[in-house]
N, C-alpha and C positions, 0 to 999 in steps of 0.2 A: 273282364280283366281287373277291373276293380273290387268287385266283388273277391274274388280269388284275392287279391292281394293284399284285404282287409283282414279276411280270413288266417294270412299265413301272418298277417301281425300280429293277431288276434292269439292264435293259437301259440307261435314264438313265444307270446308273451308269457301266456301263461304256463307253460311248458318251463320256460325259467323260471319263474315263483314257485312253482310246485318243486320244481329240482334243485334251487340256487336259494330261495330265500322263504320258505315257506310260514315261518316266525317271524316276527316282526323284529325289525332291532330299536334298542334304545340307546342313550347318552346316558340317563341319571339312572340305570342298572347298578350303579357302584352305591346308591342307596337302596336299591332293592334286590337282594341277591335271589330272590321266592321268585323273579322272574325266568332264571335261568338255572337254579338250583332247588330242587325242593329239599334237601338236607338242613336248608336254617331255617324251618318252618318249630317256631318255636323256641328260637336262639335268646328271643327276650323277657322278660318278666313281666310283660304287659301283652296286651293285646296291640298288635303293630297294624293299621287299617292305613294302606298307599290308595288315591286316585290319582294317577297320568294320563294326561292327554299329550301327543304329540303329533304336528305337523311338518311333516318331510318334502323338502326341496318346494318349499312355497316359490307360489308364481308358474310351475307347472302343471298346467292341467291333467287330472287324474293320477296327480301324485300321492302314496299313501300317507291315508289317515289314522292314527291307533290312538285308542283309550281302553284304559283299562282298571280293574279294582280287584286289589288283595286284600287280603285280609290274614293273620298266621296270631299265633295264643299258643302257648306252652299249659301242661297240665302236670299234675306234681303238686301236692300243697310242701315239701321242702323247698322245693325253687322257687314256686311263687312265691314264697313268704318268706324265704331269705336264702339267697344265692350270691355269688363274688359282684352284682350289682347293684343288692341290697347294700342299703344303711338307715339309722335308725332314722325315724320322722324328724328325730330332733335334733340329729347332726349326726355328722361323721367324716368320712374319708369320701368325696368326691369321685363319683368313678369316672369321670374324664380327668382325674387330675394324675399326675405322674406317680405319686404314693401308692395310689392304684391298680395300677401295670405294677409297681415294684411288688406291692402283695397279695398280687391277685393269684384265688385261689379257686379251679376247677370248681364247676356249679357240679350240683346231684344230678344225678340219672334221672332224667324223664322225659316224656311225650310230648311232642308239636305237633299240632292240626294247623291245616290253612285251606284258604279256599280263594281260587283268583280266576276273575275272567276278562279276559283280552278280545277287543273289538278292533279292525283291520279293513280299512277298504282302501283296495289299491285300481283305478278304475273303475271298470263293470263288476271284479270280484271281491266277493265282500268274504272274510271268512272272523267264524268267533270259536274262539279255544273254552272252554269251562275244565277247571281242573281240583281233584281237591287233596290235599297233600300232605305226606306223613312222615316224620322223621324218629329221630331216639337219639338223644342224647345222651352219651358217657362220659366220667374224666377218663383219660389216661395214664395222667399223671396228678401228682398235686395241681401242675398251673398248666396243663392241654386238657380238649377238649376233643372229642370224636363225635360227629352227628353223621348218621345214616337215614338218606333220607330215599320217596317213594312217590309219584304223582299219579293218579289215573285219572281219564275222564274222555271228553270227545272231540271233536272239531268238527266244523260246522265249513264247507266253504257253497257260495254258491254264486251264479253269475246273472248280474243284473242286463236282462234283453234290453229293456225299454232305452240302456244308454249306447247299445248301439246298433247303426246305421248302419243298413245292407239293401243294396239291389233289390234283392230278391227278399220282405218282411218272412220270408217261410224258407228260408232256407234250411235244407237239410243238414247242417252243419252244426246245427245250432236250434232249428224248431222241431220241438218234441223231442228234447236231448235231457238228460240228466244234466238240468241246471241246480239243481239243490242236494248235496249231499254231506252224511254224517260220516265221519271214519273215527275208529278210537283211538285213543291218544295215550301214552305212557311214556316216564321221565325216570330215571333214577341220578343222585347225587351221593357223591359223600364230601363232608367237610370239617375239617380241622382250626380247629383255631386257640386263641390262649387271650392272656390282657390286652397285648399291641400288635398282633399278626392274628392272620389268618390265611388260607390254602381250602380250595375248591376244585373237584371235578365234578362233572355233568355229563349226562348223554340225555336228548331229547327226541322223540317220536321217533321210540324203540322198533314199534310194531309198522315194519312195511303197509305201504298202502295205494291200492289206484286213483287217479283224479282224473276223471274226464266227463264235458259236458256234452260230445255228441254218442249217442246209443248207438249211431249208424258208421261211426268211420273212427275203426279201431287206430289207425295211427297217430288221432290225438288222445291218447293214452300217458300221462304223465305218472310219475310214484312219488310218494313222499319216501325221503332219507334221513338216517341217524344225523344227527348235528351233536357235535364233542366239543365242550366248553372246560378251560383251563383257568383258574384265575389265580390272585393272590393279591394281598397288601400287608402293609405295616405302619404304624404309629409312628411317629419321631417328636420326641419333643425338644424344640427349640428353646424353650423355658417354659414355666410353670404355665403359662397362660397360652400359649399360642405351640398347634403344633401341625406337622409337615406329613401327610399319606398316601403313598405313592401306593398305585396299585395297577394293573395287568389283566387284560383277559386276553388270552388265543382260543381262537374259532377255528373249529374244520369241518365244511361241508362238503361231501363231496357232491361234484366232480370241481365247483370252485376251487381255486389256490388258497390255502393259510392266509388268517386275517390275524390281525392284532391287535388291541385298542391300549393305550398307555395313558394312565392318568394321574392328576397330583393334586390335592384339596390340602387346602391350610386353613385351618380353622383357630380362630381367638376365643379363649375363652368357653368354649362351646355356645356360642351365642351365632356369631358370624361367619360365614366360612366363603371362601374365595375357588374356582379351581379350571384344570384345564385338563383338554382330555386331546387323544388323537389318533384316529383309526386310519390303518396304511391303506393308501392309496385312496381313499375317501373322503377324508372331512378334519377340520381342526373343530374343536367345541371349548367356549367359553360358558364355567358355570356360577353359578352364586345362589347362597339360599341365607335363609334367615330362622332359626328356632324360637318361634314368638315366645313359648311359653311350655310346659310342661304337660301340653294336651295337644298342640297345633306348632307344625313346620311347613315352610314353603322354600321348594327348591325350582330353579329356572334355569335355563341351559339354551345356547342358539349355537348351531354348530356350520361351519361355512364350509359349505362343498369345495374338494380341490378335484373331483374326478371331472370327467368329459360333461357333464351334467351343470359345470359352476354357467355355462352359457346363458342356461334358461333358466335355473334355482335361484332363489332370492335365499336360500339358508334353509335353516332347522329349527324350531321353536318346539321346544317341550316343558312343563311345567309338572308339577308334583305336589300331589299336598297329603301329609302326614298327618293323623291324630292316632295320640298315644292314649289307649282306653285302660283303666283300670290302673292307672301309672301310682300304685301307691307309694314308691319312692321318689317322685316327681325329678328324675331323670329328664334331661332337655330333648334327648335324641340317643339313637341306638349306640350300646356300649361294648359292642359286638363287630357289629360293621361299619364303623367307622365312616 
């Protein structure tokens, strides 16, 4: 009986990851849009390289673990060498400063490469995404921009025996089962944006796909499903030096319900920035980060579970660290996404 009933958690479990959450989620996504979008692969003039780590609902055991590292470079010697983020070495027009947005002028057409891998262990399953990502930049108009963008690559999920415990060490459920396998993975985006807004959709892990670890009992048979990402933000400025970015994502996986996450960064100066986020029915998150310098940012976020989970969760800790490579106009932080 216990054995059985290890089993039917065992498999529950993961029967929900595979259908309900097969991605990992993040809080500081509203700095990284290459996690959820491959369309701004390439949005900036530098080479943009993110590492996150993040720890979910600490204090309970076998809560998920993610880290991960992007990396996204535009190609074009017009945009690399002078686009509406350009100015000259020796001075100019600040592109955080509000001058800025007032004359900001659509960058040239060209290509974004990126490449990002995401590591996940949630339990005994462990899975790693590798992607590598392809966009094209247009203007539109003088001051819009259109990126179309493109992901392929694979996923990896697979189930670690040794962490758990059964009756029976050989059970057919589970020994001699497809515990390790590859499915392939594909993303498309498109994204719009200008000097002080911007507008994103996504659809992630296009290509259907089966997940299951026993060879012998067809109805633990899981799929993976599309997942539909809506975003959007905008600039405000408050005055010259300090300004207000409210920004939006809606989630639909099916067969879960519509999520939403709302968020609001104020940042001074482009130096400091303050912010708070809040995903329905899930969690509030408090974030802060700091732009050391024109190579290196660090951004930090803890988000306090409000779901049935706040009992045993000690919270959310994730951190982020930014180096800006090739940053010939020594920009503090991205001029893009905000």
């Amino acid at each position: 009986m216990k054995r059985t009933l290890l089993i039917i958690v065992l498999f529950t479990s993961f029967n929900q990851f595979a259908s309900a959450q097969q991605k990992p989620q993040y809080t500081q996504y509203i700095f990284n849009y290459l996690l959820i979008n491959p369309a701004v692969a390439g949005i900036e003039n530098y080479t943009d390289a993110k590492a996150g780590y993040r720890s979910q609902w600490t204090g309970l055991q076998g809560a998920p673990v993610t880290a991960y590292l992007t990396v996204d470079f535009p190609l074009g010697d017009k945009f690399i060498q002078g686009d509406a983020t350009s100015f000259p070495a020796e001075g100019g027009v600040d592109p955080s400063s509000r001058q800025f947005t007032q004359t900001y002028m659509a960058s040239e057409p060209h290509h974004g490469l990126g490449f990002s891998i995401v590591s996940d262990v949630a339990g005994p399953i462990n899975t790693t995404n590798v992607d590598v990502n392809y966009a094209y930049h247009i203007g539109l108009t003088d001051k819009m921009n259109l990126a179309l963008g493109v992901a392929a690559g694979a996923n990896h999920i697979s189930l670690n025996t040794a962490e758990i415990t059964l009756e029976n060490p050989y059970d057919p459920a589970i020994a001699n089962g497809n515990n390790s396998q590859w499915t392939p993975d594909l993303s498309a985006g498109v994204w719009l944006y200008s000097g002080n807004y911007f507008a994103g959709a996504s659809v992630q892990q296009l290509l259907p796909g089966n997940l299951y670890f026993s060879t012998q009992h067809a109805t633990n048979v899981a799929k993976t499903v599309p997942q539909y990402f809506l975003t959007g933000g905008v600039k405000l400025f408050l005055d010259d030096d300090l300004t207000l970015m409210p920004s939006f994502l809606i989630k639909q996986i099916s067969p879960v319900p519509l999520t939403y996450d709302l968020n609001l960064k104020l940042n001074f100066k482009d130096k400091i920035w303050l912010g708070g986020s809040y995903r329905h029915d899930d969690s509030f998150g408090v974030l802060a980060g700091l732009n050391i310098s024109s190579f290196v940012n660090v951004g930090y976020s803890y988000d306090i579970t409000t779901s049935a989970l706040n009992t045993v969760s000690n919270g959310t800790h994730e951190i982020v660290i930014t180096i800006l490579l090739n940053n010939r106009y020594n920009v503090g932080t991205s001029m893009h996404l905000f």
